[in-house]
VOVEXRO-650731 format. One record per residue: residue in one letter; x, y, z of N, C-alpha, C, O in turn. Coordinates in pm, whole numbers, plus 50000, padded with zeros to 5 digits. Atoms other than C-alpha are relative to their C-alpha. Example, Ala and Ser with C-alpha at 12.3 -4.5 7.8 and 13.67 -1.06 7.14 Angstrom:
BEGIN
A500894988150000512304955050780500905012050000501945011850066S499184988149994513674989450714499235010950073499745022050090
END
This chain:
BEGIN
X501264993249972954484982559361500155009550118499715021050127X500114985749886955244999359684500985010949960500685021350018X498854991150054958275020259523498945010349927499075022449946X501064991850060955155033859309499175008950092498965021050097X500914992249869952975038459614501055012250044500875024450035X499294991049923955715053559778500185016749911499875027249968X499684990250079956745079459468498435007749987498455019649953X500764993950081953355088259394499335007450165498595017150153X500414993649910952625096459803500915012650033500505022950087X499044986850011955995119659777499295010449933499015021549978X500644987650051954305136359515498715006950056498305017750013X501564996549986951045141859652500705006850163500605019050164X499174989549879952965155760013500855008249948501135016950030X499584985850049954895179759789498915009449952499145021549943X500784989050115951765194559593499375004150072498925015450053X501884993349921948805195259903501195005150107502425004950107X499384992649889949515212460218500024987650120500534990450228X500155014649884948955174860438499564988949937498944988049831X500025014150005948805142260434498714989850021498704984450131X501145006749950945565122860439500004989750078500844981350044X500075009749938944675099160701499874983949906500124972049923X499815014050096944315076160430501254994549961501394982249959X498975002950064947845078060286500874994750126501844987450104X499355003549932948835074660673499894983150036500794975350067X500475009749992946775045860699500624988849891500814977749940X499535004450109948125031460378501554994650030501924982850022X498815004949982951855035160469499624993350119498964985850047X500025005749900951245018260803499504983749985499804974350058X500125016450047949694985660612501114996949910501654985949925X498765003250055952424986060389501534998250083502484991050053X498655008649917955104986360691499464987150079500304979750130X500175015149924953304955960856499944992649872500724983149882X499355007950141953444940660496501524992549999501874980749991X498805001250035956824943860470500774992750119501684984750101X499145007649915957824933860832499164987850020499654980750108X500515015550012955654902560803500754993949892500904981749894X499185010050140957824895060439501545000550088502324991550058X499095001049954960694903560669500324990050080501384983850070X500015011549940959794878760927500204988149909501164980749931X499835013350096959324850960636500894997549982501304985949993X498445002450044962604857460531500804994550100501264983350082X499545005249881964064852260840499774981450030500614972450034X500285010549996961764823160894500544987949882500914976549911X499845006150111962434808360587501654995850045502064984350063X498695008450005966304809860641500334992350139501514990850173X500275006449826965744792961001500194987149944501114979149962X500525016750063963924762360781500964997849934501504987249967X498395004650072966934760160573501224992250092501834981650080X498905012749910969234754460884499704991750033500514982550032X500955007449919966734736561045499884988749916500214978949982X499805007350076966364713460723501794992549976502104980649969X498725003150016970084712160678500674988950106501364979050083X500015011149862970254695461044499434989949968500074979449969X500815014350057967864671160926500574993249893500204981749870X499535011150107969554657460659501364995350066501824984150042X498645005449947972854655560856499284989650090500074980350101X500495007049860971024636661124499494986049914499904974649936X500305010750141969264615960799501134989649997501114977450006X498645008350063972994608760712500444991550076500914980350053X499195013449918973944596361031499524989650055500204981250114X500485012649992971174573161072499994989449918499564978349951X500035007350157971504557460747501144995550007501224983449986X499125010149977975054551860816500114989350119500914980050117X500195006549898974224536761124499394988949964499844979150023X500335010850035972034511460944500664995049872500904984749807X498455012550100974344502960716500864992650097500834980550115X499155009549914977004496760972498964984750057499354973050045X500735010049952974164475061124499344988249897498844978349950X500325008350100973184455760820501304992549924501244981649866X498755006150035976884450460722499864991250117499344980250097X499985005749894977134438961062499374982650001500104972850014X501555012250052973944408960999501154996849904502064989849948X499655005650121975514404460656501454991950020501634981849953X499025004449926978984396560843499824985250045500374975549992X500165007249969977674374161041499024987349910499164975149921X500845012350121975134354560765501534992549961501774980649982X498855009750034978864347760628500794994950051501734990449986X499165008749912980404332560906498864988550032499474977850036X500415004050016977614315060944499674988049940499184977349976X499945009850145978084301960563501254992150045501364980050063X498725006149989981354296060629499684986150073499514975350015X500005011149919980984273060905498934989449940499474980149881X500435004050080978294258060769500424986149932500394974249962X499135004950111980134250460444501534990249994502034983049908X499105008849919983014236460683499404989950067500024980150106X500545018449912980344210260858499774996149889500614987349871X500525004850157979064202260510501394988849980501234976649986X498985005750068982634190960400500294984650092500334973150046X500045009549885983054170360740498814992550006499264981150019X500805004150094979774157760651500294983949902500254971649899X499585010450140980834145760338500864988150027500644976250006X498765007449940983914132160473499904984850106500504974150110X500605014249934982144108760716499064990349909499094978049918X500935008450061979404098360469500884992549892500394982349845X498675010050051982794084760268500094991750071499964980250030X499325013149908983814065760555498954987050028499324975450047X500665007749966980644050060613499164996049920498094990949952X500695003450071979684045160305500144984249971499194977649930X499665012549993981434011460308499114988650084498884976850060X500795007849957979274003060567498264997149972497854995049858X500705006950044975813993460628499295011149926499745022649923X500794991450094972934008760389499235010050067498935021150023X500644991849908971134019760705500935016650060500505028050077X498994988749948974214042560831500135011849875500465023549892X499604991650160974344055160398498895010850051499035022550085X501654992450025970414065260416500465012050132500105023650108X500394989749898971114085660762500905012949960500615024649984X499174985049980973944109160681499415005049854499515017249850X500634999250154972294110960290498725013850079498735026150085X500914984849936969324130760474500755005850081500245017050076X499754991349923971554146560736500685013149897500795025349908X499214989050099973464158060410498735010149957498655021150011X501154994750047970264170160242499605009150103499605020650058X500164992249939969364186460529500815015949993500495027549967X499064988250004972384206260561500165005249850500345017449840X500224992050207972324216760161498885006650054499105018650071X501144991950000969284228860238499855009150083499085017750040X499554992849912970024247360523500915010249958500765022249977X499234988450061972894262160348499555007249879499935018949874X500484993250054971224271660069499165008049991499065016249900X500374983249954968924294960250500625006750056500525019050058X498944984049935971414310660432500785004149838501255015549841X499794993750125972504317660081499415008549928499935016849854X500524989450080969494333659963500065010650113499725021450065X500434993249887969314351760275501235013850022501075025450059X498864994349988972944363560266499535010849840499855022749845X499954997250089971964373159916499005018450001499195029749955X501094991650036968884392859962500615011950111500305023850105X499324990049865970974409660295500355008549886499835019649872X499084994550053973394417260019499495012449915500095022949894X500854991850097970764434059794499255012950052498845021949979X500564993549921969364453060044501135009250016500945020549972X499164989949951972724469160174500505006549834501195016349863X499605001750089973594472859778498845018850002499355029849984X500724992650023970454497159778500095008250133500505019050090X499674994749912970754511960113501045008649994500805018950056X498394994350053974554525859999499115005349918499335017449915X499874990150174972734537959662499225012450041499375023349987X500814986749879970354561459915500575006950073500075017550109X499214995949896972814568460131500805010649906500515022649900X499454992350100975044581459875499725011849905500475021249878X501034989750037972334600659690499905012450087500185024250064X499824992349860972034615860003500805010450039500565021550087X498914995549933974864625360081500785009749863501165021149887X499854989550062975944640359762498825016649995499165028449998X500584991149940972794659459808500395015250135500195027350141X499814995649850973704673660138501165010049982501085022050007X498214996650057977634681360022499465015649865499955026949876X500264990450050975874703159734499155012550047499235024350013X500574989149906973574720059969500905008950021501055020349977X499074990449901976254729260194501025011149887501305022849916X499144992550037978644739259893499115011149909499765018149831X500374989950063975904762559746499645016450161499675028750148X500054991949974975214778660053501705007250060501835019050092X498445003449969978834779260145500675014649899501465023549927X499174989950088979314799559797499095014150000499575024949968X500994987049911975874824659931500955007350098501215019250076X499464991149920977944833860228501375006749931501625018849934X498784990850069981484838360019499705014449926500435024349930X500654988050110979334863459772499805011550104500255022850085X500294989149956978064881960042501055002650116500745011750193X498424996649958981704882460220500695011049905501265021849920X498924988250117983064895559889499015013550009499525024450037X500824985450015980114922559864500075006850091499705018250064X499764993949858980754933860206501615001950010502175005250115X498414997649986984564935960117500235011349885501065020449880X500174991450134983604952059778499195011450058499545020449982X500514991249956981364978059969500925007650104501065019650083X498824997149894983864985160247500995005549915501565012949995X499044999350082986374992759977499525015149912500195025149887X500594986950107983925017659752499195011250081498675021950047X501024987049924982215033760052501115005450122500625011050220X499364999949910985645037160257500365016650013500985019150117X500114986750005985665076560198499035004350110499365012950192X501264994649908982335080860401500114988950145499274989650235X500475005949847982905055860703501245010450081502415013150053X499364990349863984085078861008499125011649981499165019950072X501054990350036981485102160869498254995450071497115000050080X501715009549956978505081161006499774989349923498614985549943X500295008450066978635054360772501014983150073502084981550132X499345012649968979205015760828499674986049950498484984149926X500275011850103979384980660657500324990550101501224991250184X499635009149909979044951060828498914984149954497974983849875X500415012050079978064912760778499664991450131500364987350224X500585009349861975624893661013499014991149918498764994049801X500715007050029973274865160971499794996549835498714993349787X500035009250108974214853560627499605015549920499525012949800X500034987550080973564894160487500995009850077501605008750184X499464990349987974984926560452499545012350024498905018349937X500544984249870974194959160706500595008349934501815007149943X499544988350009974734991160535499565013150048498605018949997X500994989349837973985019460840500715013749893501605012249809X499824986350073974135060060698499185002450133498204997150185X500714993749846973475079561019499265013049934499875017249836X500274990350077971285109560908500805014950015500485025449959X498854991150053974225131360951500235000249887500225011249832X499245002150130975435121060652499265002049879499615007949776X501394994950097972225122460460499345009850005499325015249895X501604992849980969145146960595500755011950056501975013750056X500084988049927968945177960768498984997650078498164989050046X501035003249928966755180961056498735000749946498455009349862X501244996450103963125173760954499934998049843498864995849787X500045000150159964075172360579500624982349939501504974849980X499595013250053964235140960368500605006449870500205001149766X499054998950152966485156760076501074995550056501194995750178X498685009650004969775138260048500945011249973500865016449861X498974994150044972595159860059501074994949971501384983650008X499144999250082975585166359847501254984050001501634975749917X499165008249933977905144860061498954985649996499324975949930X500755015149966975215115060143499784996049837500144984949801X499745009650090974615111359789500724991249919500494980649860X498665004850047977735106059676500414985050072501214976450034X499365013249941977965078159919498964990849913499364981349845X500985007250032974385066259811500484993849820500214983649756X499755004550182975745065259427500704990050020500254980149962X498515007850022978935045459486499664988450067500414978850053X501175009649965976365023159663499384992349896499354980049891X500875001450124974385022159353500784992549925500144984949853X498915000850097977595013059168500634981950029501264974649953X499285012049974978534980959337498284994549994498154989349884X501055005850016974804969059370499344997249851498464988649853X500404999250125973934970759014501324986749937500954980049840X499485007650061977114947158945500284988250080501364982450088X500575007849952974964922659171498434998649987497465000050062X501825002550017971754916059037499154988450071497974986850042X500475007950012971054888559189499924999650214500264991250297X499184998349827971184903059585498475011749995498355021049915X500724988649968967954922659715499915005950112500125000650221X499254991049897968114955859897498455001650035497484999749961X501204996249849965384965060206500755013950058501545015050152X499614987849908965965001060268499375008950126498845019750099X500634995149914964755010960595500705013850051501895015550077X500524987849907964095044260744500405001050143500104990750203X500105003449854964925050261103500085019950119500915028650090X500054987349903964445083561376500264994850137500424983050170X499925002049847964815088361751498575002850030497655005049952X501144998949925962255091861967498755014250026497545015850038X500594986150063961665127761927498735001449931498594997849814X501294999950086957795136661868500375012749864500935023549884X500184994350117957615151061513498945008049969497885003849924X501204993350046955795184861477499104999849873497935002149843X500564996950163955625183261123500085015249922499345024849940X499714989550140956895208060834499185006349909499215002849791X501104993850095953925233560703499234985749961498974983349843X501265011150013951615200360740500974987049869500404977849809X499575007950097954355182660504500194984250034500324975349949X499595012049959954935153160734499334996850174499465004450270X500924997549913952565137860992500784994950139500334996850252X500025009449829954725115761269501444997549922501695002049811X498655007350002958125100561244500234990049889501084990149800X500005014450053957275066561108499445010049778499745005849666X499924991150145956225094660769501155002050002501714996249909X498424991450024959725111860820500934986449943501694987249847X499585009450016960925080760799500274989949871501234985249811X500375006350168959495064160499500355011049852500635006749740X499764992250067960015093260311501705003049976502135010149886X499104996749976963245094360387500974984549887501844987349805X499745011850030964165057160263499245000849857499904995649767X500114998350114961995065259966500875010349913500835010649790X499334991750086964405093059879501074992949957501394993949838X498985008250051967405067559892499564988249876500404982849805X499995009850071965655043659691499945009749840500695006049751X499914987150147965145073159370501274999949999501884994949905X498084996950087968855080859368500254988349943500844987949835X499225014350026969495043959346499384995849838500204991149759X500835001350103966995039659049500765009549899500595008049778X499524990550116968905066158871501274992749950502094997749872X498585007650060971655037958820499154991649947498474984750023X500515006750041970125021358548500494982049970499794974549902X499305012049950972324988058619499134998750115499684988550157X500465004549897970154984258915498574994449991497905003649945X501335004550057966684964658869499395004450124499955003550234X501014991149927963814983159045499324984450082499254985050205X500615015349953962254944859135500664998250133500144995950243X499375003349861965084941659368499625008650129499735004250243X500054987249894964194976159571498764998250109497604997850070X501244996349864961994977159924500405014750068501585014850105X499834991349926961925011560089499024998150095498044991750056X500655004449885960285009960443500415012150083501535017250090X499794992249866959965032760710499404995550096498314989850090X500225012749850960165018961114499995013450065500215012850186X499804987849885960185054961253500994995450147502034988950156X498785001449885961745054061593499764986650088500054985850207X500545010249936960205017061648501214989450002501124979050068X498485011749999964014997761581501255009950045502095014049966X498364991349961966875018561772500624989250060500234979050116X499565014749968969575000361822501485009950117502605005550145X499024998949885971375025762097498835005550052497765003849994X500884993749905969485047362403499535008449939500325012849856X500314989850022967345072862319500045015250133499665026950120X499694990549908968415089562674501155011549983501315021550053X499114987349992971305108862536500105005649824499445002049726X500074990250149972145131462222500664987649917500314987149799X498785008850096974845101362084498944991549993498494991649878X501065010250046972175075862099499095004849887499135000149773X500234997550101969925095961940500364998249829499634994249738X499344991850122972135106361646500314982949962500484979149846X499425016050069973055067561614498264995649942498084994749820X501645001850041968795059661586499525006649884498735000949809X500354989150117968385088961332501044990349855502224993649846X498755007650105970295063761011498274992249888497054991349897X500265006750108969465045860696500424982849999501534978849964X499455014849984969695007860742500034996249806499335002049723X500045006850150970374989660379500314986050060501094982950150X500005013449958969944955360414499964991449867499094990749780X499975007350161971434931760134499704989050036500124985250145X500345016149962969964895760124500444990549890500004995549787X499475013750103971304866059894498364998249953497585000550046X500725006450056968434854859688500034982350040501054975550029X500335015349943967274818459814499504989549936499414978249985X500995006850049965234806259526500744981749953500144971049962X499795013950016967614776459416500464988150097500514976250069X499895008549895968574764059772498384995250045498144984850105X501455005049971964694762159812499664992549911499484981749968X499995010150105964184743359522500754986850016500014977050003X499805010849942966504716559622499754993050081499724980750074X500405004349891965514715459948498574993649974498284983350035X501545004350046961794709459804500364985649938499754976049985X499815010850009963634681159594500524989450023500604980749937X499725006649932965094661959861498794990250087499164982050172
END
């Protein structure tokens, strides 16, 4: 839906001579949209580690009461043992004295009874220990394969977006030293285009050279469907007169600019339009000084931001 918004406000700033306060108003709820779904995302993969800790921490209390219930269950059978060793000694005397009188029979007869009975609750007791740690292990284990598949799905998230960041580096290695750069942080993949490489001052057409990078872009993303791209916009600080009324402020130059990359990309029909965000941040995310010309020229870029799809690590995590 905003790829629509966006195409259909291009057209309407090519045909009138300005921009309505409405359409400015419009893109400006649509970038707090987007950096509130940006935050989620973020948030979201926080709760993931943050969950992930919790189940390790799960694991190691659970083995902890195991050890501690083995422990009990240990001792119930030394317990038995001994026990089962006075029992015999026991027996052994109520032989000897069975010869004698009837009074001496009757006393060890209940002391025996006693002790049977004695041992035979530490029997159920040992038993029900036993049943308990029997089920305790079958949770634990559950658990823990749980945990082991977590880790090895996100495990194979970061390899994917290792390889796609080795597979991009590889198909875009013509254009880096040109202003272009690939790089792999927080579990995604950073693809920076300085607007050298793309724009002309003021102008959001894509030249000759930038598209060529933008295609071969197009070319590896399309044989990842399953990876969505956030194309942001970005300027320096520089107030923006505006072009025969074509463009009102920066944070326009901007969006417009990120909507032009997302059209080329659409023209690779291997690429699903679902996956696409274009965004413009005007000169509100620089990530050098805006005190000298090199800062600038680093602020003036195209961020591409690839993200792993999350939906079946959330799903597990829901059925844990």
């Amino acid at each position: 839906m905003i790829k629509k918004v966006s195409v259909a406000l291009l057209i309407m700033a090519l045909s009138t001579s300005c921009v309505s306060k409405k359409v400015y108003n419009d893109l400006e709820n649509k970038f707090a949209d987007l950096k509130k779904e940006n935050r989620k995302m973020s948030d979201d993969n926080e709760a993931l580690l943050a969950e992930k800790n919790k189940l390790e921490i799960d694991q190691s209390n659970l083995q902890k009461e195991y050890d501690k219930i083995k422990s009990e269950r240990d001792k119930l059978a030394a317990d038995y043992a001994a026990a089962n060793a006075n029992l015999k000694t026991l027996q052994a005397s109520y032989n000897a004295l069975e010869k004698n009188s009837d009074d001496a029979l009757q006393t060890n007869m209940t002391k025996n009874r006693e002790l049977l009975a004695k041992l035979e609750a530490k029997e159920k007791a040992l038993a029900a220990e036993q049943d308990r740690i029997n089920k305790l292990n079958a949770d634990f284990q559950e658990r823990s394969n749980r945990v082991a598949e977590l880790e090895q799905m996100m495990a194979a998230k970061e390899a994917n977006m290792k390889k796609l960041k080795e597979t991009l580096s590889k198909a875009l290695n013509a254009f880096e030293g040109k202003g272009l750069t690939v790089e792999q942080k927080n579990g995604k993949v950073y693809v920076s285009m300085e607007n050298k490489l793309l724009f002309q001052t003021g102008s959001w057409a894509v030249g000759t050279e930038g598209k060529k990078a933008v295609v071969e872009l197009g070319k590896v993303l399309a044989q990842n469907p399953d990876i969505s791209v956030l194309i942001e916009g970005h300027t320096d600080n520089d107030k923006f007169a505006g072009a025969m009324g074509q463009i009102e402020n920066n944070w326009d130059l901007s969006t417009k600019r990120a909507t032009a990359i997302v059209n080329i990309l659409t023209e690779n029909k291997g690429i699903s339009k679902q996956n696409l965000t274009a965004a413009g941040r005007g000169e509100f995310a620089p990530i050098a000084t805006n005190d000298t010309p090199e800062g600038k020229s680093k602020n003036r870029r195209i961020e591409i931001i690839l993200t792993p799809k999350l939906d079946e690590i959330s799903k597990m995590l829901n059925d844990l």
